[in-house]
N, C-alpha and C positions, 0 to 999 in steps of 0.2 A: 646548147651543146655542152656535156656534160668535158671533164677531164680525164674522162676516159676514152670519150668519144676523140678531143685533142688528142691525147697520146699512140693512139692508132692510126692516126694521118702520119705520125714523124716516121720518117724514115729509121729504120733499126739500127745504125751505126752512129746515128744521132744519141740515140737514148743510151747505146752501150757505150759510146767514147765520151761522149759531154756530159747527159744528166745522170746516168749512173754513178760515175765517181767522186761528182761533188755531193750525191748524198750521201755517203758514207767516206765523205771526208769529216774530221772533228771540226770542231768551232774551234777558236782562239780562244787558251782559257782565260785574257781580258776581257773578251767578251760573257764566257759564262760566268763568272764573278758581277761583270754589269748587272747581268739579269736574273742572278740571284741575289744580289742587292737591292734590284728594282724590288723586285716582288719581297722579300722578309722586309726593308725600312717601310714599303708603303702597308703594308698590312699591320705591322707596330705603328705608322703616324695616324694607320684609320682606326685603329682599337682605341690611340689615348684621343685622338679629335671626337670621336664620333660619343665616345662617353661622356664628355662634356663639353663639346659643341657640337657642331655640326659641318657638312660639306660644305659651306656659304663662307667658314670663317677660316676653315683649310686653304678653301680659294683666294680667298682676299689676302693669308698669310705669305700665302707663294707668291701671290704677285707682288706683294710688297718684299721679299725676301729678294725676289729676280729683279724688281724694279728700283730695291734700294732704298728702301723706306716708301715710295709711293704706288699707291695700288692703281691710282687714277689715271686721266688722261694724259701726262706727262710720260713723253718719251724718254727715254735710257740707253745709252749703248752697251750696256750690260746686260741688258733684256733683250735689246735686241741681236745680240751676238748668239745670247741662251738660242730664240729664237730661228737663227740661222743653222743650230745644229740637226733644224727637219731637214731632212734632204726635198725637198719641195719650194723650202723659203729661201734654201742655203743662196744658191744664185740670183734672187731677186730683190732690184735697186732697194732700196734703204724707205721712202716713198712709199712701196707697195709693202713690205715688213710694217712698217710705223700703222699703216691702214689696216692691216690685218690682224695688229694689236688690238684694234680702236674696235674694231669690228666685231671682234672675237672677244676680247676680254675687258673693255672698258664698257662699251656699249648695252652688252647682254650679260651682266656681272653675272646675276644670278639663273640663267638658262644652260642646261649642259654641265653644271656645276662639277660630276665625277667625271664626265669627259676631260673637263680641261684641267684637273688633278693629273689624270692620269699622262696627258698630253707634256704637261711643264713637269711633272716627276720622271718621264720619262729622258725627255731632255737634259736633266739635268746632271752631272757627273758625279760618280758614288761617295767623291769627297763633299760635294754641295750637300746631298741629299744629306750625310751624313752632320755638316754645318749645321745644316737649317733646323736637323732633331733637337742638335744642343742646343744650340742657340733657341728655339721656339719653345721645346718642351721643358728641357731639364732645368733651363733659367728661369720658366714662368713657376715652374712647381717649388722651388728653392725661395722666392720671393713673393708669390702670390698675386704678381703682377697678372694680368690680362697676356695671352701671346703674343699678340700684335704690338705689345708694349715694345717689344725688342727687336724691330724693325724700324727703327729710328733712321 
């Protein structure tokens, strides 16, 4: 059943009193600043990453970035907080969070590699995103360090 086929079962003062008006309601422009954040810092971190590394080393930088120096199987409540901002993970016990760490991102480092770029960039608030440019890009190019070097 297609969404056109849905929207012909509702009732007509449904669509004219409820979904009509919140789609041409504006967004919050906190929100559009989110998501034009989102998308110009990731598209600047995959220009400088992908030119000289790759998606493998963007992932392992994030997580050590979210997880505080460790990319591994050690839990964080840092990570895990980042974590709870899915709305899917937000309400669940700390137990099934830590597991769906392990699952997701310890386990299967390197499967899904731009999903879970996009997954933890997305998560993450315009100030981190912003953080973790300076701090990964501008301090390894300035010293020649590795990027991962500055996740200590």
């Amino acid at each position: 059943m297609t969404l056109k086929d849905l929207m012909a079962r509702l009732p007509e003062e449904v669509i004219t009193n409820n979904i009509l008006p919140f789609t041409y309601s504006p967004q919050p422009l906190r929100l559009m600043r989110d998501i034009l954040s989102y998308h110009n810092e990731k598209q600047f971190l995959e220009n400088i990453y992908y030119m000289e590394f790759n998606e493998n080393v963007l992932i392992y930088d994030l997580l050590r970035y979210c997880n505080r120096g460790d990319p591994g199987e050690n839990s964080n409540a840092t990570f895990e907080n980042i974590l709870r901002r899915n709305y899917l993970l937000s309400r669940c016990p700390s137990e099934y969070v830590i597991r769906y760490r392990l699952r997701v991102f310890a386990n299967s480092f390197n499967r899904n590699s731009g999903w879970k770029i996009k997954f933890i960039w997305g998560l993450l608030k315009p100030r981190e995103r912003e953080n973790f440019i300076n701090r990964a890009l501008f301090n390894s190019q300035e010293s020649g360090f590795p990027v991962s070097h500055y996740f200590y």
